[in-house]
N, C-alpha and C positions, 0 to 999 in steps of 0.2 A: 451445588457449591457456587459461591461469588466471582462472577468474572469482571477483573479490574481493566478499565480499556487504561493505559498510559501512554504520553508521548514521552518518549526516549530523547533526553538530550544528553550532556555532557556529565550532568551530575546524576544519572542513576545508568548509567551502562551495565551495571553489574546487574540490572534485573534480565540483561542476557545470557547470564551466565547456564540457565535451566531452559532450554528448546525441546521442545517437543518434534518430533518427525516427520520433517514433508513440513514445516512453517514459511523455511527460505529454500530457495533454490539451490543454493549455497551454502557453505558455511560461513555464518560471516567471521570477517575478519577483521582485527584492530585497526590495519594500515589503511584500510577501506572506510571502516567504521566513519571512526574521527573526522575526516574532511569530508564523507557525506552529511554528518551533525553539524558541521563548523560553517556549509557552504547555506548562506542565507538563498530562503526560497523552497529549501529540502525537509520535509519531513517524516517522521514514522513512530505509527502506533502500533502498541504491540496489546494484545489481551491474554490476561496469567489469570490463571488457576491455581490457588493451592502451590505459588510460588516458580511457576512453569508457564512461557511462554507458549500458549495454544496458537497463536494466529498474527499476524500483522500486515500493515498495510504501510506503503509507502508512497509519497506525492510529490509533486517539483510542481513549484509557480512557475508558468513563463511567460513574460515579460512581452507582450505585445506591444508596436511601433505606432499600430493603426487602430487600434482595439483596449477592451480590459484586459488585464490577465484572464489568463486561463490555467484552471489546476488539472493539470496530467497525474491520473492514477498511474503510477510507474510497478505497483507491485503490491497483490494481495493473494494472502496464504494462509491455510488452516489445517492443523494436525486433521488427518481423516475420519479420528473418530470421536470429532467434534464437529465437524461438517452437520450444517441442516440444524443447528441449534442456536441463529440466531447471531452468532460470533461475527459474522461476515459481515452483516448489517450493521450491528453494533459501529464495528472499524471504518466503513464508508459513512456512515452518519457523524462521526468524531472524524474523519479526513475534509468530507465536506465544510461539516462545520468551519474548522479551521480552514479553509480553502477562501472561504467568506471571506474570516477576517483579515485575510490577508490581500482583501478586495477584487478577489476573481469573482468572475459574473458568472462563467460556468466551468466545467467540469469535462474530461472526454478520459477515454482509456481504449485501450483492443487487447485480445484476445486472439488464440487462435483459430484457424475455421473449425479443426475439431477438437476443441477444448467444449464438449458439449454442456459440461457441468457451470462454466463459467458463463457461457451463456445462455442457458437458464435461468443462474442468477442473475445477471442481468436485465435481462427480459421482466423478471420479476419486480424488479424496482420500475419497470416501464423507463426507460433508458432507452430514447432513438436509438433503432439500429441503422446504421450506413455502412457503404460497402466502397473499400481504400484497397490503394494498393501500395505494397510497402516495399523499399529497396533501403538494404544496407550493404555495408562491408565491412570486412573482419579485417585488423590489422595483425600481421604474423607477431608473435614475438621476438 
């Protein structure tokens, strides 16, 4: 069956209306949705099946002071049993792409240490690997 890669703007949201299991981490949400589409730099590809979102990826430009941009993979995901078909590549070749045209010179994203499947695929693509250390913080509600 035809897998269609689309980027999801304002005018086809409704091909989210069919997800498939394990795509986002989340559910997405409308309140969320919108100002993630509306905020220039933000974007997300989804690939359907048979009118069903199997997978998606998502990117943010940022805007470098001293440098090009750079495109941040913020988020890539695949129903499980479609894993290993191709789908995943498909969505970083169409992020990429668009990464370009948006005049980013390169590309970066992380994973977790054992997120072993994610970085396989990576590795696959032959994608330096380097080793960061990360600090955040959670704001309470």
């Amino acid at each position: 069956m035809a897998v269609d890669i689309i980027q999801i703007d304002g005018t086809n949201i409704h091909v989210l209306e069919s997800i498939a299991v394990d795509v986002f981490d989340y559910e997405v949400v409308a309140k969320f949705l919108d100002p993630y589409l509306k905020r220039s730099g933000n974007v997300m590809f989804v690939a359907v099946e048979a009118g069903t979102v199997i997978g998606q990826i998502r990117g943010i430009v940022q805007m470098q002071p001293d440098c090009a941009s750079q495109l941040f993979v913020e988020n890539l995901g695949i129903t499980p049993s479609k894993k290993r078909t191709g789908i995943a590549s498909k969505l970083m070749e169409a992020l990429i792409k668009w990464g370009q045209s948006q005049g980013c010179a390169e590309f970066w994203l992380a994973t977790e240490l054992d997120n072993e499947e994610a970085i396989g695929f990576y590795q696959s693509l032959k994608l330096l690997k380097t080793d960061v250390v990360m600090f955040a913080n959670f704001v309470d509600d």
